[in-house]
C-alpha atoms as a printed R data frame, in Angstrom:
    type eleno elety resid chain resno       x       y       z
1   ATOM     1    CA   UNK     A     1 181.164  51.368 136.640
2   ATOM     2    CA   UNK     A     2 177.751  50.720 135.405
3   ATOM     3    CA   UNK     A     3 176.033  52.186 139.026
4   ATOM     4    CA   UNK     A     4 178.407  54.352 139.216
5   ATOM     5    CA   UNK     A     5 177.272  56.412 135.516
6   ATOM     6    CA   UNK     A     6 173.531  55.690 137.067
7   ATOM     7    CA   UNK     A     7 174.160  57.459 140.257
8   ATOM     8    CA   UNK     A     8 175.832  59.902 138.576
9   ATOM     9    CA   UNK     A     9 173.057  60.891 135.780
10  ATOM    10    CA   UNK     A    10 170.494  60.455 138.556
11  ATOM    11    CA   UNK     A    11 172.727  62.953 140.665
12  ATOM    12    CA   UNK     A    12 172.379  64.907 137.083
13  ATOM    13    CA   UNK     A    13 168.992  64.971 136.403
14  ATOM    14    CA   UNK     A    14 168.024  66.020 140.402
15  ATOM    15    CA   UNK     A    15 170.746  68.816 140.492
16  ATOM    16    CA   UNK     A    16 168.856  69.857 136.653
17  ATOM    17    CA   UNK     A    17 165.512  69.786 138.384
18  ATOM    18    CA   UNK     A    18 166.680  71.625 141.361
19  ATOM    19    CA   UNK     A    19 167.786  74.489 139.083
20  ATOM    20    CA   UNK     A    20 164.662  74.151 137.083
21  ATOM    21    CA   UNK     A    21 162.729  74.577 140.227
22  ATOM    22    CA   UNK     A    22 165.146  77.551 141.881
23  ATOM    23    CA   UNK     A    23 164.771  79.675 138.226
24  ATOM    24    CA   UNK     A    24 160.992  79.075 138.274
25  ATOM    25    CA   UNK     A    25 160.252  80.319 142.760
26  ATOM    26    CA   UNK     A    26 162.966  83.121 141.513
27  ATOM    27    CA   UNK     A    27 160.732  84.316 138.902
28  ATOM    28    CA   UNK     A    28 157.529  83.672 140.921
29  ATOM    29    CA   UNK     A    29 159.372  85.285 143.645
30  ATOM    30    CA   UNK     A    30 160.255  88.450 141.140
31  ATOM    31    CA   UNK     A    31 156.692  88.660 140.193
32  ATOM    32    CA   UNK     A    32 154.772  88.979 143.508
33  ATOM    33    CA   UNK     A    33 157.574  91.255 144.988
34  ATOM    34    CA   UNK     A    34 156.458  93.373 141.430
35  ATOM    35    CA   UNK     A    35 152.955  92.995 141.883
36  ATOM    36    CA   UNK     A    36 153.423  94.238 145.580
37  ATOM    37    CA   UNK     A    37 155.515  97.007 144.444
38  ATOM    38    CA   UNK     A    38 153.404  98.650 141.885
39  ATOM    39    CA   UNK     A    39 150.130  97.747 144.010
40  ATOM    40    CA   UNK     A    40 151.783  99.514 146.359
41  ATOM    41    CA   UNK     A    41 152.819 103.177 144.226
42  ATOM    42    CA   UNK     A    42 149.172 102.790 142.666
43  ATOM    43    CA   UNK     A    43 147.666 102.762 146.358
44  ATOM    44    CA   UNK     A    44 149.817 105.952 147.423
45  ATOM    45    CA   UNK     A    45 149.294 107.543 143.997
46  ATOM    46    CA   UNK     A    46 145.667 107.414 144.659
47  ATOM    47    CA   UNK     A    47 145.420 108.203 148.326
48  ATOM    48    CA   UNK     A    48 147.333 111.250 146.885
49  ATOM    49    CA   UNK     A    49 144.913 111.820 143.950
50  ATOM    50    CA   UNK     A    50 142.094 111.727 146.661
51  ATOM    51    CA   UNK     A    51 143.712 114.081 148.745
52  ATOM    52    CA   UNK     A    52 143.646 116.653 146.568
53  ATOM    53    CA   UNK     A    53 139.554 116.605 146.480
54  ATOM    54    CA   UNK     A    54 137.246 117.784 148.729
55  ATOM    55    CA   UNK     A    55 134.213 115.673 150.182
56  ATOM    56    CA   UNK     A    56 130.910 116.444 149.549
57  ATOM    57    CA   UNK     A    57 128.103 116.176 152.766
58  ATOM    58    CA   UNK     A    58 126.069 113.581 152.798
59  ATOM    59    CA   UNK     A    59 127.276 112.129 149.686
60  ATOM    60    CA   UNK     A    60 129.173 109.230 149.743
61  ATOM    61    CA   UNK     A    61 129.411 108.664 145.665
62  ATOM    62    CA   UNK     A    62 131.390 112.184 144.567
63  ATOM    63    CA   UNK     A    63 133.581 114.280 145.796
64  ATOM    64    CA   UNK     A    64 134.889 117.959 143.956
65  ATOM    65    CA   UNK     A    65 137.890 120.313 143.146
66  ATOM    66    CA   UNK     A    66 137.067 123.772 142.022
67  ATOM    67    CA   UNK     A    67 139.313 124.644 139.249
68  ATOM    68    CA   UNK     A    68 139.170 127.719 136.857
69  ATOM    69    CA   UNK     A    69 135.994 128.948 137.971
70  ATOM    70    CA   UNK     A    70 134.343 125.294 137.392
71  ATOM    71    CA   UNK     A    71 133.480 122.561 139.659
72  ATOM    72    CA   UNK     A    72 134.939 119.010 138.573
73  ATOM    73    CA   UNK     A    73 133.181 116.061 140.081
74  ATOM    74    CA   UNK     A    74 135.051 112.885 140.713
75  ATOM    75    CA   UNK     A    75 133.770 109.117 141.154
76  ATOM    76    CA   UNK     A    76 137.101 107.720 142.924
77  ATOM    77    CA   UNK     A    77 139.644 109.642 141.075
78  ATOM    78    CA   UNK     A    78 138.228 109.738 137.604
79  ATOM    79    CA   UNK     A    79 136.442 112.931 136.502
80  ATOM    80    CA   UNK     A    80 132.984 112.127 135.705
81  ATOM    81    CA   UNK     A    81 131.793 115.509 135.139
82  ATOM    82    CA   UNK     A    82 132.406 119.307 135.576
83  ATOM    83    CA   UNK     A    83 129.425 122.238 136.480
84  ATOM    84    CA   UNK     A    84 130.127 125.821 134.967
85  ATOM    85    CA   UNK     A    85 130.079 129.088 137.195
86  ATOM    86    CA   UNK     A    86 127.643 131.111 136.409
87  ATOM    87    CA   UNK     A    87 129.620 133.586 139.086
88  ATOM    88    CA   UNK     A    88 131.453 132.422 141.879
89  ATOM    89    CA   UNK     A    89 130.298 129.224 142.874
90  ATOM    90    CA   UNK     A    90 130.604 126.558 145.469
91  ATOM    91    CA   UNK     A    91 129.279 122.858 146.516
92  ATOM    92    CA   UNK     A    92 126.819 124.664 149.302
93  ATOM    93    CA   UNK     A    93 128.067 123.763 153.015
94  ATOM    94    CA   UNK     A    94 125.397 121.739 155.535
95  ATOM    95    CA   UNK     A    95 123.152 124.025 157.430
96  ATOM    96    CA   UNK     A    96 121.245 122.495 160.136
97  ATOM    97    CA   UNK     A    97 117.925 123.401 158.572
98  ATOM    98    CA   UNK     A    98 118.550 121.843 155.597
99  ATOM    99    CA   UNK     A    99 116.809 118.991 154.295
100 ATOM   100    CA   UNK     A   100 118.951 116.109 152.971
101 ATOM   101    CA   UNK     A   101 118.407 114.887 149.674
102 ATOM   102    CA   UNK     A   102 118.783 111.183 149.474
103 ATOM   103    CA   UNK     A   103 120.380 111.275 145.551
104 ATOM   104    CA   UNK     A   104 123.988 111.003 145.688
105 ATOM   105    CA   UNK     A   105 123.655 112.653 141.956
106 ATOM   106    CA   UNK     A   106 122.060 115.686 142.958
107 ATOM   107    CA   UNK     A   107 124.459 118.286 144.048
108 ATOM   108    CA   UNK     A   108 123.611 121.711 145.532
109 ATOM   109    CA   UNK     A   109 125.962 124.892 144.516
110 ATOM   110    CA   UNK     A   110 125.424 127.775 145.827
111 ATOM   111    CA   UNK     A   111 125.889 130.369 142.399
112 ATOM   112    CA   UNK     A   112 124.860 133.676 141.542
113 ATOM   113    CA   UNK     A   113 122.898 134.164 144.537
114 ATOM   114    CA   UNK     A   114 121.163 130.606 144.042
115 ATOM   115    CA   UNK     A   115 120.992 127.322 144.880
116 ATOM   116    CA   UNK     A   116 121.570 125.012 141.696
117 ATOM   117    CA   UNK     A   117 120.778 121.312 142.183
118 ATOM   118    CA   UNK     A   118 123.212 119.945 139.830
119 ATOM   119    CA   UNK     A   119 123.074 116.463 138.380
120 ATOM   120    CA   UNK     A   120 126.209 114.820 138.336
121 ATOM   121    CA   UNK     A   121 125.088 111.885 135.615
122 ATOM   122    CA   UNK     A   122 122.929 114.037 133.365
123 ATOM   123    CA   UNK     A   123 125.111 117.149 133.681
124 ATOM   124    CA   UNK     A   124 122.745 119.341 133.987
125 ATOM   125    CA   UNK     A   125 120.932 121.773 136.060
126 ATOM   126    CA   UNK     A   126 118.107 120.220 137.068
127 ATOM   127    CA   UNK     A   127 116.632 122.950 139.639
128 ATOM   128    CA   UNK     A   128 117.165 126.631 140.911
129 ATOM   129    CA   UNK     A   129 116.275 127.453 144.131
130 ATOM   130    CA   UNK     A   130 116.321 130.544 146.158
131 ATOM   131    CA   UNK     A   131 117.818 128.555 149.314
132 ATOM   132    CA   UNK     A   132 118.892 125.079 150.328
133 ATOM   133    CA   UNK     A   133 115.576 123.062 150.704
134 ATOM   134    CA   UNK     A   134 114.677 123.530 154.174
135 ATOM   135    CA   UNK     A   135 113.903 120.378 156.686
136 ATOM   136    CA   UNK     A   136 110.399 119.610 158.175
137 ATOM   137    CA   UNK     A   137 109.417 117.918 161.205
138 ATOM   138    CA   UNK     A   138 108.225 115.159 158.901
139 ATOM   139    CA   UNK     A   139 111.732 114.136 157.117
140 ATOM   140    CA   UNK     A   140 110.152 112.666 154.159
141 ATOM   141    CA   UNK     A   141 109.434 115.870 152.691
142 ATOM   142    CA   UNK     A   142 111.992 119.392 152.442
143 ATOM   143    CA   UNK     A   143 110.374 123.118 151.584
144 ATOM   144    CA   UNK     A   144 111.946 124.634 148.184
145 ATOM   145    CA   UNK     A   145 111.252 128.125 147.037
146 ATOM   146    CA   UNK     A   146 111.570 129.348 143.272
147 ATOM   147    CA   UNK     A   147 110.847 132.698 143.031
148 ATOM   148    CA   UNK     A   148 110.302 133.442 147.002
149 ATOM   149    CA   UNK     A   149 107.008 130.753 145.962
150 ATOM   150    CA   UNK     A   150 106.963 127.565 148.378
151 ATOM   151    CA   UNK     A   151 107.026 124.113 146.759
152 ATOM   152    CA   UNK     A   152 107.838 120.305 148.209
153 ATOM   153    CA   UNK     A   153 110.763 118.666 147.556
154 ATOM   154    CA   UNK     A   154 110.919 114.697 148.589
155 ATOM   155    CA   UNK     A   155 114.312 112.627 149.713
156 ATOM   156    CA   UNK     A   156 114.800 111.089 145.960
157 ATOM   157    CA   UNK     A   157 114.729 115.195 145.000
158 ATOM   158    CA   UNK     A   158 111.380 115.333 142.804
159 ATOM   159    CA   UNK     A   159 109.014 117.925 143.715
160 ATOM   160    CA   UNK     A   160 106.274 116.580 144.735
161 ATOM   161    CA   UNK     A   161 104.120 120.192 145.149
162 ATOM   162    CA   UNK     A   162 104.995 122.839 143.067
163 ATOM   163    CA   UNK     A   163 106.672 126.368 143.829
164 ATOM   164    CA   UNK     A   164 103.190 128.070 143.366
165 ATOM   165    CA   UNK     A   165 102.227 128.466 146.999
166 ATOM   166    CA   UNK     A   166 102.872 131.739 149.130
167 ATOM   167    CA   UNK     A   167 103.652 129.647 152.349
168 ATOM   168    CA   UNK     A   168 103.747 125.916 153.132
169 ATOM   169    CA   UNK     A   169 104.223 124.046 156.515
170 ATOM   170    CA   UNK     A   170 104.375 120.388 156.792
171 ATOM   171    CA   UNK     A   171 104.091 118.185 160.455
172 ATOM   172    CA   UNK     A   172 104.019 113.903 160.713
173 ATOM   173    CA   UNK     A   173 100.541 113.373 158.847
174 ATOM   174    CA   UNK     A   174  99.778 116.494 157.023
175 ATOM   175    CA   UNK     A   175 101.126 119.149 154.157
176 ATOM   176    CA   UNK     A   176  99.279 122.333 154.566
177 ATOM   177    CA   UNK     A   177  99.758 125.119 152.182
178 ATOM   178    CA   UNK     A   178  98.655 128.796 151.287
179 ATOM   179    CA   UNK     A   179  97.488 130.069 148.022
180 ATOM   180    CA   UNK     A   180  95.948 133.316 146.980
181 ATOM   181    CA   UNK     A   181  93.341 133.236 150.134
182 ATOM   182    CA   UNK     A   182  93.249 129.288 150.046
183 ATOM   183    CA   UNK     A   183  94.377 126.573 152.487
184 ATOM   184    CA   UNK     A   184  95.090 123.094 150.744
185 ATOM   185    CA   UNK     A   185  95.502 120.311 153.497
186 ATOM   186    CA   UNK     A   186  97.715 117.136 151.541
187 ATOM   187    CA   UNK     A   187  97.944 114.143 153.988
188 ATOM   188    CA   UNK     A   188 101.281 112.432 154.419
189 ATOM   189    CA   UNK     A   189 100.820 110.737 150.383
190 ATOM   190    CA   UNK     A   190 100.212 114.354 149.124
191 ATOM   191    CA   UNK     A   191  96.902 113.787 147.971
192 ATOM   192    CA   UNK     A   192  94.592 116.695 148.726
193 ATOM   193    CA   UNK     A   193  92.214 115.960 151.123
194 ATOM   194    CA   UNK     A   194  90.619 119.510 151.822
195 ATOM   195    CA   UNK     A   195  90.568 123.248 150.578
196 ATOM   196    CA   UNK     A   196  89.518 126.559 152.089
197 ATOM   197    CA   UNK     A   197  89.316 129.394 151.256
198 ATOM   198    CA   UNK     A   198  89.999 132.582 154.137
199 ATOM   199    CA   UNK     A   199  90.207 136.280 154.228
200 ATOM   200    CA   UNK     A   200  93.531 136.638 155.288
201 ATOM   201    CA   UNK     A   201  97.503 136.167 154.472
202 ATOM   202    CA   UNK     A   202 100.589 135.511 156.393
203 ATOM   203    CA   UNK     A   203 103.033 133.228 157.193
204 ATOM   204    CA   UNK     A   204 101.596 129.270 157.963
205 ATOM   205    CA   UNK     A   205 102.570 127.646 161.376
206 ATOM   206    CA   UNK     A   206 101.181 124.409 162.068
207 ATOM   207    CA   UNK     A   207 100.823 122.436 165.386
208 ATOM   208    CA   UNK     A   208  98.778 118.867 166.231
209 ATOM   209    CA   UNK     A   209  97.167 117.336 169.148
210 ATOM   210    CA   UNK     A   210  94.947 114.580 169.644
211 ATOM   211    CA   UNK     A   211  94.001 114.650 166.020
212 ATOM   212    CA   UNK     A   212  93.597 118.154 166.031
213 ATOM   213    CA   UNK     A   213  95.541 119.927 163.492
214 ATOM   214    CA   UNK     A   214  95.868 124.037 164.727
215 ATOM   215    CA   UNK     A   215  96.655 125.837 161.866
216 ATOM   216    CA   UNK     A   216  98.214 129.340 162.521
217 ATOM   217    CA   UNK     A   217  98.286 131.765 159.417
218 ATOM   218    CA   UNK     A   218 100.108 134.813 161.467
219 ATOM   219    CA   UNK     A   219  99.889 138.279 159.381
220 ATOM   220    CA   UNK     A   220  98.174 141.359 159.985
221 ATOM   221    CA   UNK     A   221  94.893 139.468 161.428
222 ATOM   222    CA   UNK     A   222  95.796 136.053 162.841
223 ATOM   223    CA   UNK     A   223  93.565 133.487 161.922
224 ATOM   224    CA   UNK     A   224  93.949 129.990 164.158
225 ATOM   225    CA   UNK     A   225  91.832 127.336 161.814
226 ATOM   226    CA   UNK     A   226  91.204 124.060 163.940
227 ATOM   227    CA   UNK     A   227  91.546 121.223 161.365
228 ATOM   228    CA   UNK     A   228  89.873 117.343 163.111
229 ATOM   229    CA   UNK     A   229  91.937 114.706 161.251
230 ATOM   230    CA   UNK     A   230  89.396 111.928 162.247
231 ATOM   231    CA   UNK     A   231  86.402 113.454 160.755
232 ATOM   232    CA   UNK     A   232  88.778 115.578 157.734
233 ATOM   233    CA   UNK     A   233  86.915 118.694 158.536
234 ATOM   234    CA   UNK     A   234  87.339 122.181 160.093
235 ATOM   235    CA   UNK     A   235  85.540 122.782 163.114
236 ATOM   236    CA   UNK     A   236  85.342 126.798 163.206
């Protein structure tokens, strides 16, 4: 009788444990398939969140919805800040003679018949442009104008030369520019190596071979200025 009530409790305690141990994998069970389940609605809640905004080129840090004649900017899906129109206004498409700015926070939108480079983080303008900045064959360096004036514009989005020039062409090595009868020849650092003045104006046009840096300044007389980058000197 004695083994008997042993067996018995021991059959007690096991069948005890075994419920014990079913309850507890139930509610483990209960709480992943939960876990799963609202991971799940919160991953197609945000795909559709994401949906609904638009993608900005070259950016991979923002994207936009224009709403009520604003522009929202979104980091994911929360709303980190939001440009006023001016007039109508939109994130400016990619042109293929546009220069990229490496600065996810700088936006360009195109409004009232400019182009505003927006910061995102300090929500504010921080330039107007006539135009897009336009690419160079050196892609360090982008051409801005302010006031149909030329400037420099680098891929961080600081200008580097001011929008005080009438015309400004840049190639690998060099940054030539045209002011008020005077070429200024910046080497690939921007510091100014050379000035000159002429007694002409027109449109700049730059071309180099075997150190020799032809500078074309094409207007009513065209002057061809032959610039020896071994020597930093003209020689005509």
């Amino acid at each position: 009788m004695i083994e008997n009530g042993k067996s018995t409790e021991f059959k007690m305690r096991f069948i005890d444990k075994f419920i014990v141990g079913l309850i507890g994998f139930a509610s483990f069970a209960v709480i992943v398939v939960t876990i799963f389940v609202v991971r799940h609605k919160y991953q197609v809640l945000y795909e559709k969140q994401l949906e609904k905004l638009s993608e900005i080129p070259y950016n991979e840090t923002y994207r936009y919805m224009a709403k009520d004649n604003s522009i929202q900017f979104y980091k994911d899906t929360t709303n980190v800040s939001e440009y006023k129109c001016l007039s109508t206004c939109r994130v400016t498409s990619f042109l293929s003679n546009q220069f990229i700015i490496n600065n996810d926070d700088l936006i360009p939108i195109y409004d009232n018949n400019h182009v505003m480079l927006y910061s995102v983080t300090d929500k504010v303008v921080k330039l107007v442009l006539d135009d897009v900045p336009q690419t160079s064959i050196n892609n360090k360096y982008g051409v801005i104008k302010i006031n149909n004036r030329s400037g420099v514009i680098n891929k961080n989005g600081n200008v580097i030369l001011d929008c005080i020039y009438s015309d400004i062409d840049i190639n690998i090595s060099h940054i030539v520019a045209l002011m008020n009868g005077v070429i200024y020849i910046f080497d690939n650092n921007v510091d100014l190596i050379l000035t000159r003045t002429i007694n002409t104006a027109g449109d700049l046009s730059i071309t180099e071979k075997n150190n020799f840096m032809y500078i074309n300044i094409i207007g009513v007389n065209t002057v061809v200025l032959i610039f020896d980058s071994r020597t930093n000197s003209f020689v005509n």
